[in-house]
N, C-alpha and C positions, 0 to 999 in steps of 0.2 A: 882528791879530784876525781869526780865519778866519769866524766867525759873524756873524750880523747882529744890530747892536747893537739892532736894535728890529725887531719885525715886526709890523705891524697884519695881521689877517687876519678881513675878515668873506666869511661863505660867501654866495651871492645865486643864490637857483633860478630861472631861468626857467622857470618851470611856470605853464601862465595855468587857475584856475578851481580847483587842486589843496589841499585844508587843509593845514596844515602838519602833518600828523598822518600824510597819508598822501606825505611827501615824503621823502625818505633820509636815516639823521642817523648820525654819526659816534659809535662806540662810546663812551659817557663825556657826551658831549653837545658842545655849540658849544666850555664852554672848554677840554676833552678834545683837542679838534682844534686849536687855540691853541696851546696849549702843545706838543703833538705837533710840529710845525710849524717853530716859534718852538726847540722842540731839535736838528730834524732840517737845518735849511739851513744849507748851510758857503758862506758869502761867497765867490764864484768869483773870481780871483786878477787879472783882467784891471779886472772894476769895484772889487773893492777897493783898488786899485795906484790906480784913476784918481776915486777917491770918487763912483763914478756911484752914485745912488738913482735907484728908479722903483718905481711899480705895474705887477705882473707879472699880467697877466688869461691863467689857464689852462682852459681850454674838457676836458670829458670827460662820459663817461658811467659809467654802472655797471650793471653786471650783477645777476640778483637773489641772486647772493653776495658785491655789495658787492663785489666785481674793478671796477677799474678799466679803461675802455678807451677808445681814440680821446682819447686825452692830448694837447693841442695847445696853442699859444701862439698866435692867431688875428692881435692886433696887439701884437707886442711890440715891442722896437727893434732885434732879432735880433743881441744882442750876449748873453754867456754867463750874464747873468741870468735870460733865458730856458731855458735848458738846466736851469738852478738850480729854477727854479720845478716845470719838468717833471718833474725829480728827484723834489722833494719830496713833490710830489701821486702821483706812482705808488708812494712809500713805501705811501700811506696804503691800499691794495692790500687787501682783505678786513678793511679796520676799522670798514667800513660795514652799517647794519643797512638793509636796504631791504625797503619793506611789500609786501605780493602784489600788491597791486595798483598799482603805482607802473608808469609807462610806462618802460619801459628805455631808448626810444630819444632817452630829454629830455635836454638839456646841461644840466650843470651847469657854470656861471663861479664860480671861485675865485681873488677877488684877493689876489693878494701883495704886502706892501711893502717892499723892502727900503730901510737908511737906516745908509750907513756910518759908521765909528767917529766921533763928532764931535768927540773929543781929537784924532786927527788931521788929519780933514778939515776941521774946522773949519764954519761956514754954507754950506750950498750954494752952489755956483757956477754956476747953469745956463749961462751962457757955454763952460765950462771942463767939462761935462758933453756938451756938446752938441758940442763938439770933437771933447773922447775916444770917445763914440758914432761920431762921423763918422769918426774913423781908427779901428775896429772892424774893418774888412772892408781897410784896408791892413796890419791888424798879423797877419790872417789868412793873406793872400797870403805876407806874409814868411814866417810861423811854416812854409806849407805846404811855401816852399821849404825849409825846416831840418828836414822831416821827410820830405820824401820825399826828401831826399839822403840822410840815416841808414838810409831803409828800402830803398834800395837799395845802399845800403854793407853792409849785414847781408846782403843778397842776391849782392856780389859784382859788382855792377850800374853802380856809381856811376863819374861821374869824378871820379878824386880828384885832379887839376888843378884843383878848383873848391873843394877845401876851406878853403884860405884866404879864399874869398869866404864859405862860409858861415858859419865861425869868426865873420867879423864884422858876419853879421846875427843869428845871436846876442849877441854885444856891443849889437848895435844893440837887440834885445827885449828886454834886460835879463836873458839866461837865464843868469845867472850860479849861483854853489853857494847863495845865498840867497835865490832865488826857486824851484830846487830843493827845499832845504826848506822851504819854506813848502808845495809842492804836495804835498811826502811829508806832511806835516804832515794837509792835507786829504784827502788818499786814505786816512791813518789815522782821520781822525774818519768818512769813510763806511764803513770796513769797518766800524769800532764798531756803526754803525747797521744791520748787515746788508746793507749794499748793497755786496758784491761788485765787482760788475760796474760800477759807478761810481770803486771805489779801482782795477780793472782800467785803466780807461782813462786815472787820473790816471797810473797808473804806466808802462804804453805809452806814454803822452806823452813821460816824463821820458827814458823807453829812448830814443825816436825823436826827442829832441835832444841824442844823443850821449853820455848820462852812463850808467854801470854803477852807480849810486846804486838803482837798483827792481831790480833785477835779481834777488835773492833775494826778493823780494815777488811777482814775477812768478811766479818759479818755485816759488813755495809755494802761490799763488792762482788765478792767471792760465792758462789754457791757450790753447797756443801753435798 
């Protein structure tokens, strides 16, 4: 399941003194933006592999054509639910009606929840979450070496006395033809959403650990 099986989503202005009349509201109204939201986030493949849930607090402003900007994750746990959350709120990109007089330069926090599948993950495990969080930034190191080896192999660059070693931190990351498509899987549910440039980079991913699997997705979408 690439989506998130649940997502609470209430919006919260930090605006001191402001009516809520003259505050920015999402085309359709609050449960316009829910549902938006709740269709547009595809479960990033690292937290749903390790059933991490959390509140994603995303920080931004808007312009007074409702453009989003200055899109940030202030405290997240800087694993790829954050990325997720960013994602989704700069979908919402010109779906905002903002009044004349609204101060442009007020943040608006918009919390996200994500809460994976529970037929598989079953009741949280914060033990077991807080692990997976803490080996985040060693599955990063690994993944980087597995892709800047590819990206110098493409270039002609690489040594390839060292291919046997990354063969097996693939093995080691699970980057088997099944977690493959799972990712082709979600770069297809983002192109659906019009987000390009999001299915771009699942698909670059997939190139720069060695698989010809994107490769006509790249070169139909993607510029090189």
């Amino acid at each position: 399941m690439l989506k998130a099986s649940y997502i609470n989503i209430v919006l919260l202005f930090f605006v001191s003194g402001i009516a809520a009349a003259q505050q920015p509201a999402f085309k359709g109204g609050q449960q316009a933006l829910n549902d938006f939201l709740k269709a547009k986030i595809v479960y990033p493949e690292y937290s749903r592999q390790n059933c991490i849930s959390g509140v994603i607090n995303v920080s931004f402003t808007l312009d007074n054509s409702g453009i989003v900007h200055d899109a940030k994750v202030p405290d997240g746990p800087g694993i790829d639910l954050d990325d997720e959350a960013l994602r989704v709120i700069k979908l919402t990109s010109g779906q905002w009606i903002v009044p004349e007089e609204y101060n442009i330069k007020t943040s608006i926090i918009q919390p996200i929840r994500f809460d994976p599948d529970a037929t598989r993950c079953g009741p949280a495990n914060t033990r077991d979450m807080q692990s997976a969080i803490a080996g985040y930034q060693t599955q990063q190191e690994l993944e980087n070496a597995v892709t800047n080896y590819y990206i110098n192999k493409y270039k002609g660059k690489a040594d390839t006395s060292k291919e046997a070693t990354i063969i097996a931190l693939k093995k080691q990351l699970g980057y088997d033809d099944d977690f493959i498509t799972d990712v082709l899987n979600q770069a297809s549910e983002k192109l659906k959403q019009g987000d390009k440039e999001g299915a771009c980079r699942d698909w670059n991913f997939i190139r720069n650990i060695g698989s010809d699997r994107a490769d006509s997705f790249i070169g139909k979408y993607c510029a090189r």
